[in-house]
N, C-alpha and C positions, 0 to 999 in steps of 0.2 A: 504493500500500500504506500509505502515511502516514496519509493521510487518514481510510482506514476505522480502521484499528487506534486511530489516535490518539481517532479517536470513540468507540468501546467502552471503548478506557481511562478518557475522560472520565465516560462513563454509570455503568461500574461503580464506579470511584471515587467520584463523585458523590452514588450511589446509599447506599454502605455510610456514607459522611458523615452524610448527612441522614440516613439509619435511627439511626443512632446520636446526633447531634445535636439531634435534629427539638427541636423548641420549642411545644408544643400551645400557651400560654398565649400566647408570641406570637404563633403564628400566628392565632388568634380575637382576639386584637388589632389584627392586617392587616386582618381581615375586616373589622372593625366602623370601621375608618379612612377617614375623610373623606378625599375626594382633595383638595389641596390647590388652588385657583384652577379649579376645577372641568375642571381636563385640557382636552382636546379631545374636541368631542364628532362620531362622523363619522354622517352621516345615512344612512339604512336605505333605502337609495333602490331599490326592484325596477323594473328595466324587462320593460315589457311585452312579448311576442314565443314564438312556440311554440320555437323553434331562436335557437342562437346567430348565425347568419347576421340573420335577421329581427331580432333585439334589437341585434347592430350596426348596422344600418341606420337604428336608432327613435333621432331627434334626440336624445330623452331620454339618451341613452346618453352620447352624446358631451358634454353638462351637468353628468352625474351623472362621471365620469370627470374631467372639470378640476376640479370641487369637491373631490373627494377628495385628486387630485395637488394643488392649491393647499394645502390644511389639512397636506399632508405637508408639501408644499415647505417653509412659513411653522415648519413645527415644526421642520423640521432647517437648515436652511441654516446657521444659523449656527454649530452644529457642523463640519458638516462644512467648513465655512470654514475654520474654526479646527484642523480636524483635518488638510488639504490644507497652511497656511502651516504650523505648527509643525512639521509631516513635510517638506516641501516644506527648509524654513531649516536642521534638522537634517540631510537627507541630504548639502544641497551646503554646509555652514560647516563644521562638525563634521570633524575629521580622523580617520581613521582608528585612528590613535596613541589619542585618548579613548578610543574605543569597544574597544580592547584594553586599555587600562589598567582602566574601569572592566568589563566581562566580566573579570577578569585572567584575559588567556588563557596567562599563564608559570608560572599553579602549577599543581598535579598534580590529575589528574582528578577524583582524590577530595573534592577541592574546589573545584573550577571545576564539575563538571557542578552540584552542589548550591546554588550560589553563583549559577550565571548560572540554575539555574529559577527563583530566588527572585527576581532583578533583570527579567527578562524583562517580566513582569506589571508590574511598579512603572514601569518605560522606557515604555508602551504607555498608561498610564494619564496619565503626564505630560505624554505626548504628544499624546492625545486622538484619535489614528489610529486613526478604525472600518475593519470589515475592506473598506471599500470602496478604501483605500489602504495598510493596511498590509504587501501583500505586498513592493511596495519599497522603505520603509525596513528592512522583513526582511531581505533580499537586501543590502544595505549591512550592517547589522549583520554578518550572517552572515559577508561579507567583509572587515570591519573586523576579526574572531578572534573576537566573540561564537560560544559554544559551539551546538552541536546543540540541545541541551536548552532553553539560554535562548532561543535562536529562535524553537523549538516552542511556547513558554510564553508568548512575545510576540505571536505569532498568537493563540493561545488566548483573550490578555485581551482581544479586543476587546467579550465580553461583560461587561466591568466598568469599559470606560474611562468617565471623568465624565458626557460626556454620556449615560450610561444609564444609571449608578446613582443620578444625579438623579430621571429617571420613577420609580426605585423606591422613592424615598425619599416624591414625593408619591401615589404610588398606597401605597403599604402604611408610611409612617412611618421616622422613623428607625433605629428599633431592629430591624425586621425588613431594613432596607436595608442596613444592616452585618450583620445574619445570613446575608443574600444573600452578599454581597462577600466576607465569609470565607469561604464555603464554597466560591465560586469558585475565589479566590485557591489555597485549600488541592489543590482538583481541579488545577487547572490546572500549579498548581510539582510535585506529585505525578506526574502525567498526563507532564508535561513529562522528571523525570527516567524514570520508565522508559524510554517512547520514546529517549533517549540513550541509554542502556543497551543497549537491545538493538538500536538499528543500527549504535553502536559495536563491541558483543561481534559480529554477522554482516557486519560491512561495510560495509554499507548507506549508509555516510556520504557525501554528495555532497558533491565537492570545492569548493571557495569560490572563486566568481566575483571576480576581483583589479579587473575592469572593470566593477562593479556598478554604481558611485556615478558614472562617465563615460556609462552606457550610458541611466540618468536624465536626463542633460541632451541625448541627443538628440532630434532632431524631425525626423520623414519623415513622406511623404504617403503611408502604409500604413492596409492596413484598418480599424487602429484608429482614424484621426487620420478614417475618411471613416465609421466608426458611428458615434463622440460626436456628428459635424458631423450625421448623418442624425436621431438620435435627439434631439439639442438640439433642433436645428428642429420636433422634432416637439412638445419640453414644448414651445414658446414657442408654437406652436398652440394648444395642449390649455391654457396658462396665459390 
């Protein structure tokens, strides 16, 4: 129920922002913006084949597929390098005791829920945790007294941590890159306290895992540990 609800909240917020917001003058400014180092450019590659059986099968395929995952690979990695150590060093250094002081989760709701949707976004961007790892330093946060709200709003930002408001700064300029990020920013701590709001007022609130930041440092030889091991093998294939 999170999931959907939180998304509509997103669209509709997001939505009434920019109608009200919009920027014509910048935006025909984005347009007309040179991309900066000319981006990355991915190649139009059609493979041949009536059905997708037959175009899997056409060498080309399997060519045109490592080009692609290579141009990705080489543009993120170091992101998400950087996004795994900083998440990774934070979950397990970081005590508990921080992340309640700075959520202050001992003053009164009227000011912690508004207080942690505002920190939520700012924690996730410093940390540079896209959502391919941020659900557990969530799950730490969240068990450390970070609120309902600023959890919600910590997930949220993963459309604004650095490594993407970079791309938007050289595809559309700086001035439209911080029109983005504000309007984000504003969705998201918005977004963020309703959602507290109403599964505080109905209940809804799922209790805080006290074993979140312990359950990180295990390692079993379960499904997950045998898809990465499947799926790796398969990029260094395809790389």
């Amino acid at each position: 129920m999170a999931e959907w609800l939180g998304g509509i909240l997103l669209v509709v917020i997001m939505s009434v922002l920019v109608k009200l917001t919009y920027p014509k003058q910048l935006a025909e400014e984005a347009r007309r913006h040179k991309e900066e180092g000319e981006g990355h450019q991915h190649m139009a590659t059609e493979i041949k084949g009536a059905n997708w059986r037959k175009k899997l099968a056409n060498p080309e395929s399997r060519i045109a597929i490592a080009q692609n995952f290579t141009m990705e690979w080489m543009m993120l990695w170091k992101d998400l390098a950087a996004g795994f150590l900083i998440g990774g060093f934070l979950a397990v250094f970081v005590p508990h005791d921080v992340w309640r002081a700075l959520f202050v989760t001992d003053e009164s709701p009227w000011l912690k829920i508004p207080l942690n949707a505002l920190l939520g976004p700012v924690v996730a961007m410093l940390t540079f945790v896209c959502s391919i790892g941020n659900e557990p330093l969530a799950a730490v946060l969240f068990a450390g007294g970070a609120g309902f709200g600023g959890v919600i709003a910590f997930l949220y930002a993963d459309l604004i941590v650095i490594p993407l408001l970079d791309p938007y700064r050289r595809y559309f300029g700086w001035r439209m890159a911080a029109y983005i990020a504000v309007v984000f920013y504003l969705t998201m701590v918005l977004a963020a306290i309703v959602m507290d709001l109403i599964f505080t007022g109905a209940g809804w609130l799922p209790p805080a895992d006290q074993h979140a930041q312990q359950q990180l440092h295990q390692f079993s030889l379960n499904y997950t540990f045998w898809l990465n091991l499947g799926f790796g093998l398969l990029a260094i294939y395809w790389f």
